[in-house]
N, C-alpha and C positions, 0 to 999 in steps of 0.2 A: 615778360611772362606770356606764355601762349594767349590764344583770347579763349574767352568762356564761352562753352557751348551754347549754342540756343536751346531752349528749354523743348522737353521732350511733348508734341503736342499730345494731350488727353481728351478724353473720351468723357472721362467721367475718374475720383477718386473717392477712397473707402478709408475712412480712417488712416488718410496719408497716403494708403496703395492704390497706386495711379492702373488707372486701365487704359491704355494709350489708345490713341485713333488708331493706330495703324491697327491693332489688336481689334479696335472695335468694328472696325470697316472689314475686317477678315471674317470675321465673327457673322457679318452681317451679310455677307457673299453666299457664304454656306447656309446660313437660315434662307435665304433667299431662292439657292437653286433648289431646297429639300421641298422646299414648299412648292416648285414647279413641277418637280418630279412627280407630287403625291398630286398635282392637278388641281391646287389651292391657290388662288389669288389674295394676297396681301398687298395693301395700300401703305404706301412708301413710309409714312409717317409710322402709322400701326408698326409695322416689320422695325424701325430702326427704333422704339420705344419699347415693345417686344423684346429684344437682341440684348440693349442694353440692359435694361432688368434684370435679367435673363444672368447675365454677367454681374454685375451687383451683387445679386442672391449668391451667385455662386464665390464672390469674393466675402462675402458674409461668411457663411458656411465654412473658408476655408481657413477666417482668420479664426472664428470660433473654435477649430479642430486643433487649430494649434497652442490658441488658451489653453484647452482643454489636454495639454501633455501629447498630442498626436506631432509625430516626426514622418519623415521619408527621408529612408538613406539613400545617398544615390546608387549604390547596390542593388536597393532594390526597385530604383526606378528604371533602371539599365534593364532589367531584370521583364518590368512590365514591357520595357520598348520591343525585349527578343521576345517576347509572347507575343506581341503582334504582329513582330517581320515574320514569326513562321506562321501565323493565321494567313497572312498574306501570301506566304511563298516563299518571302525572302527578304535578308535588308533592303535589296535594288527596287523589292515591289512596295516595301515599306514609304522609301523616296521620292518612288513614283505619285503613289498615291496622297503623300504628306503636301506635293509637288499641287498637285492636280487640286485640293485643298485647300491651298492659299498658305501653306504651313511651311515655316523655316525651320532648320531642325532644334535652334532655343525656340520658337515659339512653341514647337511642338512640346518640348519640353515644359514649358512652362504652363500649357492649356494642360498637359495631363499630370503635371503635381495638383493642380487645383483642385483639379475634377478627381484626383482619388482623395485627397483632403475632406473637399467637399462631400463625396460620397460614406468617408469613416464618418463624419458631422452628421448627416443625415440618419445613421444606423446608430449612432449614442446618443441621440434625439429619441428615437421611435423603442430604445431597447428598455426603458424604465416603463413603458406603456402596457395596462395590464392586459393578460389573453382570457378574459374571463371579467363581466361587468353585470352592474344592474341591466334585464331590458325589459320590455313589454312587446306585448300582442296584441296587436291593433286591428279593428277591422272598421273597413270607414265605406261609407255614402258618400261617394265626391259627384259635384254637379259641379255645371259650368252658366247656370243662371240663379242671382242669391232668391228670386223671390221662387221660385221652382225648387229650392234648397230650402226654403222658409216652411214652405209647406211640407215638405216630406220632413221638417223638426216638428211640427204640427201635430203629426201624424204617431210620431213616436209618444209627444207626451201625453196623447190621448188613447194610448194603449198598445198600436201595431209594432207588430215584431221585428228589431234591428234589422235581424241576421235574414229575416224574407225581403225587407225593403232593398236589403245590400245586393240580396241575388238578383232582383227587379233591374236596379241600375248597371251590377255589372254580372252577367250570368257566368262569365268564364272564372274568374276570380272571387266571385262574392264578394268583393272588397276583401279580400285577407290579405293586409300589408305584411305579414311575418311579422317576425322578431326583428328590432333593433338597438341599439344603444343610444345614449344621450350621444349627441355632436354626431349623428349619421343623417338626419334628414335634412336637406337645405332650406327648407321653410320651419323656420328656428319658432314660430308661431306655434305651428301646428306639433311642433314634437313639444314644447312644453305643455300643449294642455293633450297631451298623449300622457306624459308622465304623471299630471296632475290628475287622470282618474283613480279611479275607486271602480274594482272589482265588477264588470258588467255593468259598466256605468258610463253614460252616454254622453257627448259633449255640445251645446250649441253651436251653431253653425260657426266655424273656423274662415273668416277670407282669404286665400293666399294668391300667389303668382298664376296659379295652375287652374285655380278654380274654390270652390267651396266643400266644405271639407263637413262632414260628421261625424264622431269616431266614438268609436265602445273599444273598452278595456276587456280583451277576452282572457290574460294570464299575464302576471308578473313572476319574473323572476330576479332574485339577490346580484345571483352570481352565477348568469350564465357564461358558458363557453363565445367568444363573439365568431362568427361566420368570415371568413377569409375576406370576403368584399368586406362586412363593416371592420372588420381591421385592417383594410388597405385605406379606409376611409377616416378612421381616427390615424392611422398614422401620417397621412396627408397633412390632416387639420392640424395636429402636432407640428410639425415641417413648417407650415400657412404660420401658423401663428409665432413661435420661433423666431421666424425671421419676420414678421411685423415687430416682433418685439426689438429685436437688433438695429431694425431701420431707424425704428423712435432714438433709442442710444444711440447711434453713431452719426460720425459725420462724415455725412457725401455730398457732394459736391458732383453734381453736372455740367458738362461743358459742351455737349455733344446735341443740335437742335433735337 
């Protein structure tokens, strides 16, 4: 009998589907020169922890697509490959450039079934997510010393006017954060007790990353429309959490330092 191959080395696998070194070392060329180009320094570890992730998620994402009743004919991946050769000029510029990449023409194949998989995943994630939520209007006193912050709360409960103290500290803004939605501010503190007021009602001093925080409730609304940023920003979180949820469920297996 012939002998048995030696085993294919990996990278990393996803619920069985192996990401081979060679793929992840390609992977990792190209994240590498993109970040030269743009004039970014990345530390060798960061960039190959980075890459891989990177690739994980996107194996995530693409076994999800396919639970999920999502196919690719090769009709129409043939399909996507001639949309490119003529973005580029030609199949010879297609080659070139796959060439210059680090890309075989299955690997190419195989990075661009992922990535439209991945990408149909991504979009029946975000497409059940509503265009229209509860949000508030906020207008806040942010300092960056608490006892300086203590006393302009001081100040308030002894009578002075929010909205003049706000102009005090920030003239150009007043402090008027706008409207947001729950899951848009990154200091998960300060947007609950944003939500927690009451109508022109003011909140003690908040600590967060950024500084110290005050806020008054200027209007609520049910069911507002959400602003393009905060729905580029719940569909993100969407996305983030998703695939925390999948990493807990599945099993990966790393092999790659």
């Amino acid at each position: 009998p012939p002998p048995t191959p030696p085993p294919v080395p990996m990278a990393a696998s996803v619920n069985g589907e192996a990401i081979t070194l060679e793929e992840f070392n390609a992977e990792l060329a190209r994240y590498q020169a993109a970040q030269t180009t743009l004039g970014n320094t990345v530390e060798e570890t960061q960039a190959r922890q980075t890459v891989l992730e990177e690739l994980i998620q996107q194996v995530l994402l693409a076994q999800g697509a396919k639970k999920a009743g999502y196919t690719l004919e090769d009709s129409a991946l043939q399909a996507r490959l001639d949309a490119l050769a003529q973005d580029l000029g030609s199949p010879e510029a297609l080659n070139a450039w796959a060439q210059a990449n680090g890309y075989t023409e299955e690997s190419l194949k195989t990075a661009l079934r992922r990535a439209l998989a991945a990408a149909w995943m991504r979009d029946n994630i975000i497409s059940g997510l509503p265009s229209a939520t509860e949000q508030v209007h906020i207008r806040q006193i942010l300092l960056y010393n608490e006892e300086v912050a203590q006393n302009y709360y001081a100040q308030l409960q002894a009578g002075a006017d929010f909205d003049t103290l706000a102009a005090q500290v920030d003239p150009v803004t007043r402090g008027d954060i706008g409207w947001f939605p729950r899951g848009y501010l990154t200091e998960q503190s300060v947007e609950e007790a944003a939500f927690a007021l009451s109508p022109e009602g003011y909140s003690p001093v908040i600590p967060s990353a950024v500084g110290f925080h005050i806020l008054k409730l200027i209007e609520r609304q049910p069911n507002r429309p959400l602003s393009p940023d905060a729905a580029l920003t719940l569909q993100a979180n969407a996305i983030t959490q998703w695939l925390a949820q999948k990493s807990q469920e599945s099993d990966i297996q790393r092999s790659t330092p």
